[in-house]
One Martini backbone bead per residue (centre of mass of N, CA, C, O) as a GRO file, in nm:
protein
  334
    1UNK     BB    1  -0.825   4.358  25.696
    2UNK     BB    2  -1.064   4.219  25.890
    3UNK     BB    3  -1.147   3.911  26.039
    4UNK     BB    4  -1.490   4.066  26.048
    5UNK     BB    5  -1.493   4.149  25.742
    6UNK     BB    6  -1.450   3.926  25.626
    7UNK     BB    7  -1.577   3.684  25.420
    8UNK     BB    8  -1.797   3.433  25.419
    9UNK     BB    9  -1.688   3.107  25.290
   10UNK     BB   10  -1.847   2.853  25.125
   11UNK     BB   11  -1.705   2.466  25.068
   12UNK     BB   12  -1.790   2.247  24.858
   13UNK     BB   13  -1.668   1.915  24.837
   14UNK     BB   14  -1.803   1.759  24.620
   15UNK     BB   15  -1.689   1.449  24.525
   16UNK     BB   16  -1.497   1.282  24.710
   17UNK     BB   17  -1.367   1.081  24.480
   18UNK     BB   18  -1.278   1.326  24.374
   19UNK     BB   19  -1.078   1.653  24.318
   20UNK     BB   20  -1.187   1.840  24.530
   21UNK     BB   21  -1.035   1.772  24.813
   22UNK     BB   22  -0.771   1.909  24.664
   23UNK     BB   23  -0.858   2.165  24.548
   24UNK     BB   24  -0.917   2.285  24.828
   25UNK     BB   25  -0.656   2.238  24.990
   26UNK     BB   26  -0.483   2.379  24.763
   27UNK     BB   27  -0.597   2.645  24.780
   28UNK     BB   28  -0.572   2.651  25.138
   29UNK     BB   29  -0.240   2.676  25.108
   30UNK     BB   30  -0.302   2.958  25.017
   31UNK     BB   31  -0.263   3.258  25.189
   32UNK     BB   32  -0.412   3.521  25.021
   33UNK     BB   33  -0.708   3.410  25.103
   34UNK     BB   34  -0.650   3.476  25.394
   35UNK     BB   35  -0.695   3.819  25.363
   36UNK     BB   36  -1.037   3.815  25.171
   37UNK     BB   37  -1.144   3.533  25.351
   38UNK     BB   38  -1.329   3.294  25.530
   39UNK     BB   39  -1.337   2.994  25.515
   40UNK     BB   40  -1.587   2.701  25.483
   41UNK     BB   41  -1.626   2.351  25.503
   42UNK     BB   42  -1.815   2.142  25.358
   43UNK     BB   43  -1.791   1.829  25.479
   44UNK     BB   44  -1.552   1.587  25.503
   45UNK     BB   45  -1.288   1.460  25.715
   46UNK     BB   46  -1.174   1.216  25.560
   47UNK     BB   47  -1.132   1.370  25.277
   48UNK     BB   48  -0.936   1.635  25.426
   49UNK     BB   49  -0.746   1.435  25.534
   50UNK     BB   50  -0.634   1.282  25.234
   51UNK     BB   51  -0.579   1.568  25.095
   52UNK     BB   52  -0.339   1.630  25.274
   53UNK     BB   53  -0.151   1.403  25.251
   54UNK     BB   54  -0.113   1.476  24.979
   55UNK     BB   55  -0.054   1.792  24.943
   56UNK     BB   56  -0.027   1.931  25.304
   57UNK     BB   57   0.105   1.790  25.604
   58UNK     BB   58   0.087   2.070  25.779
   59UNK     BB   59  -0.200   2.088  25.790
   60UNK     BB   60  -0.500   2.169  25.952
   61UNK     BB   61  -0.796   2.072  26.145
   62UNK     BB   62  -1.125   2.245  26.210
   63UNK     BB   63  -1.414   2.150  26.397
   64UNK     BB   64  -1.719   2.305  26.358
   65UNK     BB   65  -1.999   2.401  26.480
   66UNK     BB   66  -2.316   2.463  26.459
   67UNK     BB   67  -2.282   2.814  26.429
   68UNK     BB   68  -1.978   2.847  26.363
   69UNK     BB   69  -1.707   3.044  26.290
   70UNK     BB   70  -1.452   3.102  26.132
   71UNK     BB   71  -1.154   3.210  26.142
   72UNK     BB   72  -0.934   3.256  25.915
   73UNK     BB   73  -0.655   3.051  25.917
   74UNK     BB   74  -0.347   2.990  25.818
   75UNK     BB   75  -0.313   2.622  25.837
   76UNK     BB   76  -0.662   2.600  25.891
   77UNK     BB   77  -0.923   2.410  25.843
   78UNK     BB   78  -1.246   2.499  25.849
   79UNK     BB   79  -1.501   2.247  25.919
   80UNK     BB   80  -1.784   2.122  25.840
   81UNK     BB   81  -1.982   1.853  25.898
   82UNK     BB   82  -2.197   1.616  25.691
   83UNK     BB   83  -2.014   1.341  25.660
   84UNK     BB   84  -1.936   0.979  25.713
   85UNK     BB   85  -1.746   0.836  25.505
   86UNK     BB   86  -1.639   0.561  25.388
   87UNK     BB   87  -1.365   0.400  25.240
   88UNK     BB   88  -1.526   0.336  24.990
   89UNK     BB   89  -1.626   0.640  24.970
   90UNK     BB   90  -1.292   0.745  24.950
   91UNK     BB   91  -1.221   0.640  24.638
   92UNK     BB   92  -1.049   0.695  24.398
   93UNK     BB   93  -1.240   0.729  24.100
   94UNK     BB   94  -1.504   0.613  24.286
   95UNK     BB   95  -1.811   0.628  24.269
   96UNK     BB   96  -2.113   0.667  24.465
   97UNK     BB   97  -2.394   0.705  24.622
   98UNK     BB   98  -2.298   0.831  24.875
   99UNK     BB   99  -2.125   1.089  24.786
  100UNK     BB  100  -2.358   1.189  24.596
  101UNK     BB  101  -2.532   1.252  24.847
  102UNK     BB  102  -2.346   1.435  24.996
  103UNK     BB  103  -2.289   1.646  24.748
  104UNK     BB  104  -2.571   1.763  24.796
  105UNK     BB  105  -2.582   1.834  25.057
  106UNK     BB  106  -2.363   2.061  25.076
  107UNK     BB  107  -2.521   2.220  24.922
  108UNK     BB  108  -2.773   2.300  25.095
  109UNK     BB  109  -2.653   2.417  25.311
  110UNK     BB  110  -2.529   2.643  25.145
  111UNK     BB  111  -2.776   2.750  25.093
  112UNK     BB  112  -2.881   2.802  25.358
  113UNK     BB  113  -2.647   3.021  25.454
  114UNK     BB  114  -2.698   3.184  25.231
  115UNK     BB  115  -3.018   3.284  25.309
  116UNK     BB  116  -2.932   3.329  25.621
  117UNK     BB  117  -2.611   3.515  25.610
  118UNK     BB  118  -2.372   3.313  25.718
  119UNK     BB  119  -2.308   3.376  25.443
  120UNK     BB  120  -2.205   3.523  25.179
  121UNK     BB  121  -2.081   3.267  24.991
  122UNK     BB  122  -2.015   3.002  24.730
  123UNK     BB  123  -1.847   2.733  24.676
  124UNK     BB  124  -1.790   2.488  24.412
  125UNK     BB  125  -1.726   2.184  24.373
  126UNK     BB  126  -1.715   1.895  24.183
  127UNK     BB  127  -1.959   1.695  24.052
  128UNK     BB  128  -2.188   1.419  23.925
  129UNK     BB  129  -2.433   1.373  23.787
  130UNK     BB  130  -2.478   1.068  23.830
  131UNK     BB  131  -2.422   1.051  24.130
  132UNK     BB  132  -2.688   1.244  24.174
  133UNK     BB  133  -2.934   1.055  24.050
  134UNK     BB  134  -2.893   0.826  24.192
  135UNK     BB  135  -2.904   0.967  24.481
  136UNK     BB  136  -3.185   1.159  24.419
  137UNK     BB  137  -3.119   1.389  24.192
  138UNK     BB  138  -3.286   1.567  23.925
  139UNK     BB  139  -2.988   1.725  23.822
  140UNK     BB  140  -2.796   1.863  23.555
  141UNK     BB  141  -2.688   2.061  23.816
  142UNK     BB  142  -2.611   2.323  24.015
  143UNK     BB  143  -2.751   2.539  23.887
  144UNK     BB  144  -3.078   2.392  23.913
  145UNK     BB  145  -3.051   2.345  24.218
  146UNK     BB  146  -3.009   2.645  24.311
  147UNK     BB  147  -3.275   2.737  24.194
  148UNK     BB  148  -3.438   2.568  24.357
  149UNK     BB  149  -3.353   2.639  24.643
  150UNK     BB  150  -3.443   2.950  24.548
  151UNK     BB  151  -3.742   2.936  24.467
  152UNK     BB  152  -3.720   2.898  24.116
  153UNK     BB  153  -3.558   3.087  23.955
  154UNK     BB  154  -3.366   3.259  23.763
  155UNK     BB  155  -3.076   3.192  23.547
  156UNK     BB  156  -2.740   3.219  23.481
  157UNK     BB  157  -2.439   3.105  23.302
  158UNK     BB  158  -2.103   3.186  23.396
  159UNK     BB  159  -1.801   3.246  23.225
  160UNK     BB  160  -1.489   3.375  23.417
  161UNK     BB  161  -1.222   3.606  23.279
  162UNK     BB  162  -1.021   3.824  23.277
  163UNK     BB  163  -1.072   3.849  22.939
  164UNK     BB  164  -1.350   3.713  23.006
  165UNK     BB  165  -1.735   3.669  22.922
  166UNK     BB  166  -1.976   3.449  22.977
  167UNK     BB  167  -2.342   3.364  22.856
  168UNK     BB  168  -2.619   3.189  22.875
  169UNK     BB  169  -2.921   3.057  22.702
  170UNK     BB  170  -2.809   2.784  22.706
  171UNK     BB  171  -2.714   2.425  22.798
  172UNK     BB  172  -2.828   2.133  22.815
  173UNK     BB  173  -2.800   2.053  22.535
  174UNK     BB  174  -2.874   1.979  22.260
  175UNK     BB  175  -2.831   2.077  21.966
  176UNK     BB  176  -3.075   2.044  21.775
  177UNK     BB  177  -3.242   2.186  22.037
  178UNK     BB  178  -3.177   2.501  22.032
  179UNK     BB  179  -3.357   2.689  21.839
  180UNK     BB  180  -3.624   2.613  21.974
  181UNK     BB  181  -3.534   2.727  22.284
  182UNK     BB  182  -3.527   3.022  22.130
  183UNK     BB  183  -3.614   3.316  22.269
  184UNK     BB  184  -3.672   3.631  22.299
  185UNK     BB  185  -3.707   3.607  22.660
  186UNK     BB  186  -3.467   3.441  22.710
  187UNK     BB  187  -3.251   3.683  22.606
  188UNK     BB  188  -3.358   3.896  22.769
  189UNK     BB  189  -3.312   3.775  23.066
  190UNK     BB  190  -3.000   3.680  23.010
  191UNK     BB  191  -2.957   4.023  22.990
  192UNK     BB  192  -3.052   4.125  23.239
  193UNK     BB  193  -2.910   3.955  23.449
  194UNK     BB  194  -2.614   4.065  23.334
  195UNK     BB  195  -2.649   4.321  23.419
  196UNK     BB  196  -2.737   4.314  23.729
  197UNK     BB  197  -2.456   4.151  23.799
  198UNK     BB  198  -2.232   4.390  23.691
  199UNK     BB  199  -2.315   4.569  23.878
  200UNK     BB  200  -2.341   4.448  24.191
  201UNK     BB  201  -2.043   4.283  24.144
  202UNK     BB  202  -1.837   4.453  23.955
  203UNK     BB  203  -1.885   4.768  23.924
  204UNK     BB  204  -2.100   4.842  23.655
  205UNK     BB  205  -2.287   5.074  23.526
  206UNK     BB  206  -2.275   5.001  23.175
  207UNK     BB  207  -2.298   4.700  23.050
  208UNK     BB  208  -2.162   4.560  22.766
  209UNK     BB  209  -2.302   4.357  22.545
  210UNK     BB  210  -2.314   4.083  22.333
  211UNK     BB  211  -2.475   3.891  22.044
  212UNK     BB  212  -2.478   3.588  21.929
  213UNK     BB  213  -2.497   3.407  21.646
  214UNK     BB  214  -2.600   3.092  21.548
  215UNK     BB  215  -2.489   3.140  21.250
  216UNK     BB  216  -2.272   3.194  21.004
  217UNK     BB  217  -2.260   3.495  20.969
  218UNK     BB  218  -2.537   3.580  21.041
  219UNK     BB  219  -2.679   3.418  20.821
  220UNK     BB  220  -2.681   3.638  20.565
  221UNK     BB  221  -2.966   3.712  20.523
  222UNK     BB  222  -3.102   3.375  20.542
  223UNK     BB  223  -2.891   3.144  20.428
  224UNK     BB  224  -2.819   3.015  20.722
  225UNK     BB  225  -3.085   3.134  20.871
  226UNK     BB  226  -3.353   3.250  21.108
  227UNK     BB  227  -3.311   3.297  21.367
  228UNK     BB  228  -3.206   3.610  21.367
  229UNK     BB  229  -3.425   3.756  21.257
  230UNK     BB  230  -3.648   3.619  21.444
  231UNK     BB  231  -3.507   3.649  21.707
  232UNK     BB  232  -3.263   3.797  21.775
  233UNK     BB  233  -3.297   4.065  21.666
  234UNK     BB  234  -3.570   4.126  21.872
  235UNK     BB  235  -3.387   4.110  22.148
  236UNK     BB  236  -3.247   4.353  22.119
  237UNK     BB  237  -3.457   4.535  22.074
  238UNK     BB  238  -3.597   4.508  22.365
  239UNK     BB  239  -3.398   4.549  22.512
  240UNK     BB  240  -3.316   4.829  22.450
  241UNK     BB  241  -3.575   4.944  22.535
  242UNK     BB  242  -3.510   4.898  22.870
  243UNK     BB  243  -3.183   4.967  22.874
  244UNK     BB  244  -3.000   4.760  22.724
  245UNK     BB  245  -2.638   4.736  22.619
  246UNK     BB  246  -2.742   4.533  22.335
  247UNK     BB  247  -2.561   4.394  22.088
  248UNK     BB  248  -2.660   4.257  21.772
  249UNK     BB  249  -2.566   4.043  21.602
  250UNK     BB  250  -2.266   3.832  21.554
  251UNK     BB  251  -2.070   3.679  21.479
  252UNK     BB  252  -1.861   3.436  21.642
  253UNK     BB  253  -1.566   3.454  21.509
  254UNK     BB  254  -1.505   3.754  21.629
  255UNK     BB  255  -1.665   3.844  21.875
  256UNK     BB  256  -1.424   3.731  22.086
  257UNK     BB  257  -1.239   3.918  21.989
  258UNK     BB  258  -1.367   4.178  22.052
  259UNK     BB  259  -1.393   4.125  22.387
  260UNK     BB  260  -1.069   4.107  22.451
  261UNK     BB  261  -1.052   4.416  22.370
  262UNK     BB  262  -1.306   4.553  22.514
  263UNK     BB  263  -1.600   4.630  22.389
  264UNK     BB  264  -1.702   4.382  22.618
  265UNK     BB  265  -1.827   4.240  22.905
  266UNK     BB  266  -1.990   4.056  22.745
  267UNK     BB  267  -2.155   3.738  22.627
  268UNK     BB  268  -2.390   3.616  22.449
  269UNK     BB  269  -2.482   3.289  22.417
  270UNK     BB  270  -2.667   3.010  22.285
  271UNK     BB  271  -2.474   2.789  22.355
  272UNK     BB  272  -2.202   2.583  22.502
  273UNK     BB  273  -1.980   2.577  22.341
  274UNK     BB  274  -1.982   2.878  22.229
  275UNK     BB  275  -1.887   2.987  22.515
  276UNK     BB  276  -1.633   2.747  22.606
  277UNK     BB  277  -1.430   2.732  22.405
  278UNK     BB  278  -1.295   3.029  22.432
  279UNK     BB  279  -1.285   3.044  22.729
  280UNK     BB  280  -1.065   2.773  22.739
  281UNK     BB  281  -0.866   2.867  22.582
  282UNK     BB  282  -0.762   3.078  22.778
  283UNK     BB  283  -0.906   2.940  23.081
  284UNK     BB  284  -0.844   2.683  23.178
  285UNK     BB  285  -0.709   2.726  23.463
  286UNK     BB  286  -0.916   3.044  23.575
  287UNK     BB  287  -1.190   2.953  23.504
  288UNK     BB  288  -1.540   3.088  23.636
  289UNK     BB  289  -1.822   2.997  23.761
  290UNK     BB  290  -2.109   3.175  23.754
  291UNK     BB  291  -2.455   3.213  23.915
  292UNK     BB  292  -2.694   3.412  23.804
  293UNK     BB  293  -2.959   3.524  24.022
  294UNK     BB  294  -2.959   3.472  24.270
  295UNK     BB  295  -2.954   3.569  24.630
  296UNK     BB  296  -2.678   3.463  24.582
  297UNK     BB  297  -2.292   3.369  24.563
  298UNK     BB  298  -2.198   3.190  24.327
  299UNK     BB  299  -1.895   2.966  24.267
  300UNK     BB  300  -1.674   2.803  24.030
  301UNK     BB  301  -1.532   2.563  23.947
  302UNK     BB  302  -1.397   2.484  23.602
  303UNK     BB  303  -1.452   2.168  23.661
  304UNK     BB  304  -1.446   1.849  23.693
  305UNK     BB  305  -1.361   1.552  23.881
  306UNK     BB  306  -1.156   1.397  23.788
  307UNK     BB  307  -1.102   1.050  23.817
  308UNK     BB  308  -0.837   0.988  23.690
  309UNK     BB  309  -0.644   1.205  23.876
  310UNK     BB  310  -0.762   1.108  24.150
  311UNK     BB  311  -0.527   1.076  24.435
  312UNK     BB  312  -0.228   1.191  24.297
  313UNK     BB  313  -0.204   1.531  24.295
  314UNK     BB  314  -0.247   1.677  24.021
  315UNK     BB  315  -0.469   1.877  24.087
  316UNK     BB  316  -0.561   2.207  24.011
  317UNK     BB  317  -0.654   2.477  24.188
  318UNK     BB  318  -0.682   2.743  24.041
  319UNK     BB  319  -0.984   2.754  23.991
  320UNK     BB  320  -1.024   2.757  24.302
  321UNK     BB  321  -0.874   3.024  24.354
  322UNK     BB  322  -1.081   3.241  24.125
  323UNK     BB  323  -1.344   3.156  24.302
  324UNK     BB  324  -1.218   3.266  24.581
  325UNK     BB  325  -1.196   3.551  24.472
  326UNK     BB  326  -1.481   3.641  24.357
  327UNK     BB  327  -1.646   3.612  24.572
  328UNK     BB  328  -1.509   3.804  24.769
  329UNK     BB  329  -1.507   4.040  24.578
  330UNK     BB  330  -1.829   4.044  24.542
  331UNK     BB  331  -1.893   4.076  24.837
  332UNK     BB  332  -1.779   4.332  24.881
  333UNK     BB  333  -1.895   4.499  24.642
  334UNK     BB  334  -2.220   4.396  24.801
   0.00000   0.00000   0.00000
């Protein structure tokens, strides 16, 4: 592949503070990564100047101006600089309100480079929800702010794994409040982004879904629940209307197995922890949010700023190395 054919990869720095710029430096450590590739990092130099002496003191760092695009060769971090951070508020874990701010910018503008073309794909480290908040960003996450960035979309958030794909349908809700939030077109716009995105970005044909059942054993024809009945299973059968092979309810203790097994290509899940429960027990290591439904592609690490062990050299790039990758893939495949 040519270095004019690879995709420019915008890398967001998430949280100063935290295992972020640890975990951007030791996967572009990685020589692979600039095979399929082109990185470009948005975010601190001083952050990223921090975490090469603790990582990796051979890599070097390219400065470059707006619209500069990178060369994207191995041994050398190209960097766009967007904020200006002092050392303590580029001390390892403790986020700051400045820190919070600057990962807000860096989302901005890689969503900016994402819609004018100027990147392919955006790979987000990890950010911290309260510091974000602090900063005057009122976003549960990511993916709500990329939503309103993208001019307030609908989103489906992904969490995938060689051996696994799931899809939420609510995402951070209390439990007591997930029945309630769960209705027919909620559940099929999830299965309809779902499919859009496996097609375009997978290429998959015709990809098959499986929708998670709420209550126990799928509550057992009304014993331990009217979920299925009443909402999910009109949902599959609209869904099915449309075009879509979406299969279920299925109880959920199986249905997982069923899916690694290769039956599914992704499961429909109704709240966060039935979708990451079984996907972090697999991928702990390698598994890759992105969130489905933007006008662009987003992935990123699936873990948080890890503040207990930033500044230390302990954390694994592995998942930001997945989402490096998934990226280029699906930018390519695109």
């Amino acid at each position: 592949m040519s270095d004019i054919t690879k995709p420019i990869l915008g890398l967001t720095l998430g949280d100063a503070a935290g295992v972020g710029p640890e975990v951007v430096v030791g996967a572009l450590a990685s020589e692979d990564v600039f095979q399929i590739c082109r990185p470009l990092v948005l975010g601190d130099v001083g952050a990223i100047e921090q975490a090469i002496h603790l990582i990796n003191p051979n890599l070097k760092i390219n400065v470059l101006k707006p619209g500069q695009e990178p060369a994207g060769r191995f041994g050398t971090i190209d960097i766009l600089p967007l904020s200006r951070l002092k050392s303590e508020d580029l001390a390892p874990g403790q986020p700051s309100l400045e820190s919070g701010r600057a990962s807000a910018h860096y989302i901005e503008k890689a969503a900016e480079l994402a819609l004018s073309g100027q990147i392919q794909a955006m790979v987000t480290a990890p950010i911290s929800k309260i510091s974000l908040n602090k900063a005057g960003y009122h976003y549960q996450g990511h993916t709500e702010m990329l939503a309103h960035l993208a001019g307030d979309v609908r989103v489906v958030m992904m969490l995938a794994g060689s051996s696994l794909r799931v899809v939420l349908v609510t995402t951070h809700h209390a439990l007591k409040d997930v029945p309630g939030l769960l209705t027919v077109d909620r559940i099929v716009n999830t299965a309809r982004i779902t499919d859009e995105a496996l097609k375009r970005f997978f290429g998959l044909t015709k990809p098959r879904l499986a929708a998670a059942a709420l209550n126990p054993h799928a509550s057992e024809d009304g014993l331990f629940g009217h979920e299925e009945k009443d909402t999910i299973e009109p949902a599959v059968a609209k869904a099915r209307s449309q075009g879509l092979d979406l299969q279920g309810p299925f109880p959920a203790d199986s249905l997982f197995y069923r899916a690694v097994q290769g039956e599914f290509d992704a499961v429909v899940c109704m709240y966060h922890d039935q979708a990451l429960i079984p996907l972090k027990l697999l991928h702990f290591k390698d598994g890759v949010n992105v969130t489905l439904g933007l006008p662009f592609i987003r992935t990123s690490a699936d873990h948080g700023t890890a503040y207990d062990i930033a500044g230390q050299g302990q954390a694994d790039p592995s998942s930001m190395l997945a989402a490096l990758r998934l990226a280029a893939h699906m930018a390519l495949q695109h």
